[in-house]
C-alpha positions in Angstrom: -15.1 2.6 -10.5 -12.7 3.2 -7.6 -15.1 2.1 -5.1 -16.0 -1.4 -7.4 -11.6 -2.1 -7.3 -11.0 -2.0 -3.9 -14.3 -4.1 -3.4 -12.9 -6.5 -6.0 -9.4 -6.1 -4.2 -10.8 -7.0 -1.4 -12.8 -10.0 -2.0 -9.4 -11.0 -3.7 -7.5 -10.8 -0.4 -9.6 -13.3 1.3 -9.9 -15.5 -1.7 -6.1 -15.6 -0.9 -6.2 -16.5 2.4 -8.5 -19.6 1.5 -5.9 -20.8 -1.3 -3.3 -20.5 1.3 -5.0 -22.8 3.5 -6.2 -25.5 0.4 -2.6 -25.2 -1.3 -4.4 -24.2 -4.5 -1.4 -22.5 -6.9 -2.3 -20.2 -9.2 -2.7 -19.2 -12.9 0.6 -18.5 -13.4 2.8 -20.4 -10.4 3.3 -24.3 -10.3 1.5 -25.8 -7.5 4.8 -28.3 -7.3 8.3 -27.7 -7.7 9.7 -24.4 -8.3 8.9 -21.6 -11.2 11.1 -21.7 -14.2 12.1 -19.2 -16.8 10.5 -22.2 -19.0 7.3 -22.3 -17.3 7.3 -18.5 -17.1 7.5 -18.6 -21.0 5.1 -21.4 -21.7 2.5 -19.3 -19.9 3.3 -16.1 -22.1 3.4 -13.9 -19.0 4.7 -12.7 -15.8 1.8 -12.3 -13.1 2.9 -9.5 -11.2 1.2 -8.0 -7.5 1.5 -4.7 -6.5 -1.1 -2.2 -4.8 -1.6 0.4 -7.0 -1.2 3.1 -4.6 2.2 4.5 -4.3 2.9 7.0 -6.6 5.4 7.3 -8.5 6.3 3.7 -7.9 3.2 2.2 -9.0 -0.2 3.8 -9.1 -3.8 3.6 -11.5 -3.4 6.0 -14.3 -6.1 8.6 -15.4 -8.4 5.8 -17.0 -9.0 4.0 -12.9 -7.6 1.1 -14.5 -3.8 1.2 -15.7 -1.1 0.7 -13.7 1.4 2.9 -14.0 5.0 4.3 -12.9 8.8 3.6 -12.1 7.9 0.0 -11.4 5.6 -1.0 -14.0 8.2 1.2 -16.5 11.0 -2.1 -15.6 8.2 -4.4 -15.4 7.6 -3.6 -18.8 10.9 -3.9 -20.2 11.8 -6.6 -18.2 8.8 -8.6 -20.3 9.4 -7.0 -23.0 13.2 -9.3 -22.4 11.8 -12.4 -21.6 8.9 -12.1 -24.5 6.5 -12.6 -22.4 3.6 -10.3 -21.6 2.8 -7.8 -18.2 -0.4 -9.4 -16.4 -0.2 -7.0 -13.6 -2.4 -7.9 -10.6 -3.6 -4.7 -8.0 -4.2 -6.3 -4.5 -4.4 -4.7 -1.0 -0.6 -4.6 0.6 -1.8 -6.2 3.5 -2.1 -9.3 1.8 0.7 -9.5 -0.9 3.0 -11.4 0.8 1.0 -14.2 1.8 0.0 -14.1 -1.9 3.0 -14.8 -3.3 3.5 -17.8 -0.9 0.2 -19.2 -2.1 1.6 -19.2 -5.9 -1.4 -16.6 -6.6 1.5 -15.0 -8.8 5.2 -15.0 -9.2 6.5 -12.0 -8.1 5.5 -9.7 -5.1 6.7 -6.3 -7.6 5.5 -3.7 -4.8 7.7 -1.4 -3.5 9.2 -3.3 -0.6 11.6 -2.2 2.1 14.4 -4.5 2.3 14.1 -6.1 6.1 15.9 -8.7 7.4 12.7 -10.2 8.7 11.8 -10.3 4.6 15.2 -11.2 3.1 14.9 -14.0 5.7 11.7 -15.4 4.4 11.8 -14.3 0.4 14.3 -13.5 -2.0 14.6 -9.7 -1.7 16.0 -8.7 -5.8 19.0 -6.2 -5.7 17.5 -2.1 -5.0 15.5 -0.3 -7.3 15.3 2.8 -5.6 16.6 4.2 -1.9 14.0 3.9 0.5 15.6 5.4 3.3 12.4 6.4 5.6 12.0 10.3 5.9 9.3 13.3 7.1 7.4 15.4 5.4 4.6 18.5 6.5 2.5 20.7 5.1 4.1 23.8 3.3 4.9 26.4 5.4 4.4 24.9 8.6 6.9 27.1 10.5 6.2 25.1 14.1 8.9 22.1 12.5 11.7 23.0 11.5 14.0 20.4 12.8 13.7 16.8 13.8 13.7 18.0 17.4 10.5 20.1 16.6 8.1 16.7 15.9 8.2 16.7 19.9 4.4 16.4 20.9 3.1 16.0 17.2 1.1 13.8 15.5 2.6 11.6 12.8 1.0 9.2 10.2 2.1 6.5 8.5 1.1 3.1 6.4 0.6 0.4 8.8 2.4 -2.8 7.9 5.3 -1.0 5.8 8.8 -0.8 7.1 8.4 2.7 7.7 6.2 2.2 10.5 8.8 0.6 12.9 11.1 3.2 11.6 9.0 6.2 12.7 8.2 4.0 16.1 11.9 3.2 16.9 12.6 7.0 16.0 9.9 7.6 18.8 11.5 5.9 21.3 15.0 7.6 20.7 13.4 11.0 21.2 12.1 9.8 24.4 15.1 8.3 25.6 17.0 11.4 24.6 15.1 13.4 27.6 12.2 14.3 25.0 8.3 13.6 25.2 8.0 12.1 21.8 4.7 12.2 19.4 1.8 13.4 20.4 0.3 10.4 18.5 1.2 8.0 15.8 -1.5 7.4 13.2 -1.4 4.6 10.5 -3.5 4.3 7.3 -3.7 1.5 5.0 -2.7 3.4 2.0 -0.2 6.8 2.0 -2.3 8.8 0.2 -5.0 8.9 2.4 -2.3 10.0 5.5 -1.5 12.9 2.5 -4.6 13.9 2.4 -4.9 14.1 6.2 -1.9 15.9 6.0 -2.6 19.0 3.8 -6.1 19.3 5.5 -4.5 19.9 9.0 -5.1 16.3 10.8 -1.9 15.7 11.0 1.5 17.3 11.0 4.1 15.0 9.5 4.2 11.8 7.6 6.7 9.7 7.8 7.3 7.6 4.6 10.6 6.9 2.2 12.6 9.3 0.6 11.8 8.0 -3.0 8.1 8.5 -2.8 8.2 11.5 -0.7 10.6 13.2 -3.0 8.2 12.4 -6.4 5.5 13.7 -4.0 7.2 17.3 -3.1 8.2 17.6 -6.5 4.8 17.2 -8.0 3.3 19.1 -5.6 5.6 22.1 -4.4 2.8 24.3 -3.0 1.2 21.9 -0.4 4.4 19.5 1.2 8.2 20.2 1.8 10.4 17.9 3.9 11.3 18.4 7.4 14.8 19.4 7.1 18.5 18.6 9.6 21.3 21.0 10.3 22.8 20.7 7.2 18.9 21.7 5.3 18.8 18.6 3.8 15.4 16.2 4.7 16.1 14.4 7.7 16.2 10.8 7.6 15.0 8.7 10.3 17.3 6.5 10.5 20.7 6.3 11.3 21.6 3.7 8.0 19.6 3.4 4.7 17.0 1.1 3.5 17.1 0.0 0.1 14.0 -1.0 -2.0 13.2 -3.8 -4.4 11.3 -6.9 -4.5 10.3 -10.3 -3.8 10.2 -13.6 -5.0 9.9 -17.1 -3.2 12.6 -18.6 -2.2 12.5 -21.8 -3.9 12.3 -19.9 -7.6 15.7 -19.5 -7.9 15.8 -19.3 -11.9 13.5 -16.5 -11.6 15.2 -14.1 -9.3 18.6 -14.3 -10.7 17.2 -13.3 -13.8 15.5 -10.2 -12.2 18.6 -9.4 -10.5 20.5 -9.4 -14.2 18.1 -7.4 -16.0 18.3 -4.9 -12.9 22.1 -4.6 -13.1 22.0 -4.4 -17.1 19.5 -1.4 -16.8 22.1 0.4 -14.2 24.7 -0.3 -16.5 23.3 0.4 -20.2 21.8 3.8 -18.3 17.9 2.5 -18.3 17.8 3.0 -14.8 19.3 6.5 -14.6 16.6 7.3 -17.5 13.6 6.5 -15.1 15.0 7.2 -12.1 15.2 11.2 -13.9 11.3 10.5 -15.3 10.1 9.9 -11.7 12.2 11.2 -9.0 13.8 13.9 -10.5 17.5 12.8 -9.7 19.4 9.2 -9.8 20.5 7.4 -6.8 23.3 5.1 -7.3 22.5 1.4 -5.9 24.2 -1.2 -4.1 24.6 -4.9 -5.7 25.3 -6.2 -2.5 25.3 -5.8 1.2 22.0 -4.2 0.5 20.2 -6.6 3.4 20.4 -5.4 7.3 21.9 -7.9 9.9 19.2 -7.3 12.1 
């Protein structure tokens, strides 16, 4: 059944690219004009994209076929608001964005890295989680210790995630601190195959966002710690935090601002605090603003 998605979710991704290139909208988008809270009504659903991959966030629950997890948990109640119902859409990251810029649905609800390069080009909705980018190795891997011990190591992370430009800029400031650097950088298309690679020796760190890497250690004590600083908390790779959330088009205006509210009434009636405790253990307290990096 696994096997028959991603062949499914494949032959999605280039259907995709085709649309793009015909300006065919989708089920759920307009072709012309922007989405409204009207339209999104009228069709008596939100179409949501994610890749169902990236636990706890989102990810296919015991039956191969639901999607489940801190995201789809707002999703829901966020439709459950409008009165409108979930159609939730599992499609290969790779090809999300230009999804949602082919009106294939109306909101890009993976768990996206707040980039200027993205807040530039979409409407990034305020965080839903801390995504600052951090490492993690195999339990009891005594050879790192310390950030200064991934010197000559090999590293994995997703390609085309923000966290790959953050473990390659972290690179280049070892090397320019008088160090050698990685042994090798590795990406995969999904984490949990670079997890896998992990606890079976291929690699020796992964490099990936707190959030996700926290669920992950927590669920599985016995095979993944973090790499830790001076102070034996994880080390983060960079020097300022990433936030997470994420995007709509630009032109649906309506749409986003009403993301954004429902986001700020879950922090304030304590919904968010509630699943941030079901998923990740702990809350994080978010930003409402100056959440986007200048560069």
């Amino acid at each position: 059944m696994r096997k028959l998605k991603k062949l499914l979710a494949a032959v999605l991704a280039g259907t995709m690219v085709i649309t793009s290139l015909t300006g065919c909208g989708g089920s759920g988008s307009s072709s012309k004009g922007p989405l409204t809270i009207e339209q999104i009504k009228k069709n008596g659903k939100l179409i949501v994209a994610t890749e169902a991959a990236y636990e706890p966030f989102e990810y296919l629950d015991k039956d191969g076929e639901t999607i489940i997890g801190y995201n789809a948990d707002l999703f829901k109640k966020i439709c459950d608001d409008l009165g409108v119902e979930l159609d939730y859409m599992d499609v290969p990251f790779q090809g999300i964005l230009a999804g949602l810029e082919a009106k294939k649905y109306d909101i890009v609800g993976a768990t996206l890295g707040i980039t200027k390069e993205r807040a530039d080009k979409y409407t990034m909705t305020v965080p839903i989680q801390k995504g600052t980018t951090a490492f993690i190795k195999k339990k009891g891997n005594d050879n790192i210790k310390t950030p200064e011990d991934m010197e000559g190591k090999v590293v994995g992370t997703q390609t085309s995630c923000y966290n790959e430009p953050d473990v390659k800029a972290y690179n280049e400031k070892l090397i320019s601190n008088g160090g050698k650097g990685y042994k090798e950088l590795k990406t995969y298309d999904g984490f949990p195959d670079a997890y896998m690679e992990l606890k079976n020796g291929k690699l020796d760190l992964v490099a990936q966002n707190y959030a996700s890497l926290a669920a992950l250690v927590k669920n599985n004590p016995d095979d993944y710690e973090f790499v830790e600083d001076g102070n034996g908390n994880p080390a983060m790779v960079s020097d300022t935090d990433t936030w997470l959330s994420w995007a709509v088009r630009k032109s649906d205006t309506e749409l986003s601002d009403y993301i954004n509210s429902e986001i700020k009434k879950f922090k304030k009636d304590g919904t968010l605090d509630k699943l941030q405790k079901k998923w990740f253990g702990q809350t994080v307290e978010l930003p409402d603003k100056d959440y986007i990096p200048e560069k």
